[in-house]
N, C-alpha and C positions, 0 to 999 in steps of 0.2 A: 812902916814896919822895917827893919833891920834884920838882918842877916849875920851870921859869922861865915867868915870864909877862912880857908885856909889855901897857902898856894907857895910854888916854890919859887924866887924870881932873883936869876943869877946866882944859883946855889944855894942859895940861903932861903928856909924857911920863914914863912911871915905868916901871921894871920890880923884879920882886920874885924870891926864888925860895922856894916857897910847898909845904908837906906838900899832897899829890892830895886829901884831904878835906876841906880847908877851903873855904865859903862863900864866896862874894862877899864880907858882911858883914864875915866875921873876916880878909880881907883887906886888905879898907878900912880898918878897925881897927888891929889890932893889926900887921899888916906894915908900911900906906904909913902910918900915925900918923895919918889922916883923922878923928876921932871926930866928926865932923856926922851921919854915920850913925848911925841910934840902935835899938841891940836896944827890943824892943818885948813882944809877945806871944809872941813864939818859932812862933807858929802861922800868921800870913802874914796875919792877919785883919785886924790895925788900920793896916797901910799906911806906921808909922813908919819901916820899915828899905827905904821903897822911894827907889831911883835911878833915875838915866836911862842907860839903856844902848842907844845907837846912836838917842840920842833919844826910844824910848819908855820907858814905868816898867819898872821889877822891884824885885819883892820879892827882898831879897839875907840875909833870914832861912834859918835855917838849919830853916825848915818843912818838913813832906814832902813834897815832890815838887814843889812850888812856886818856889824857887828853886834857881835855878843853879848848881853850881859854880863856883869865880872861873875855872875852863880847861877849861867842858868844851866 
């Protein structure tokens, strides 16, 4: 199943429509073409794959239970 998202990333709005499983990160990625995001540890530990969402950090790794989904 697929999603549509809408989202606003560095001023500019974007929307995507995106399989329910995917991350934040493989969002960023591989949907909007962002690569300043950077897989990291895969474990949420080293902080590389964090952004700012609604201004504070998140880890947008695909750790457990750490981060978010891109719609949830």
């Amino acid at each position: 199943m697929r999603v549509r998202i809408a989202l606003t990333v560095n001023d500019e709005a974007r929307e995507a429509l995106v399989p329910v499983h995917k991350t934040l990160l493989e969002v960023l990625r591989e949907d909007l073409g962002l690569t300043g995001t950077k897989h990291g540890c895969e474990l949420g530990e080293c902080g590389t794959c964090t952004v700012l969402v609604d201004g504070e950090p998140v880890l947008s790794s695909p750790s457990a239970g750490t981060a978010p989904p891109a719609f949830s």
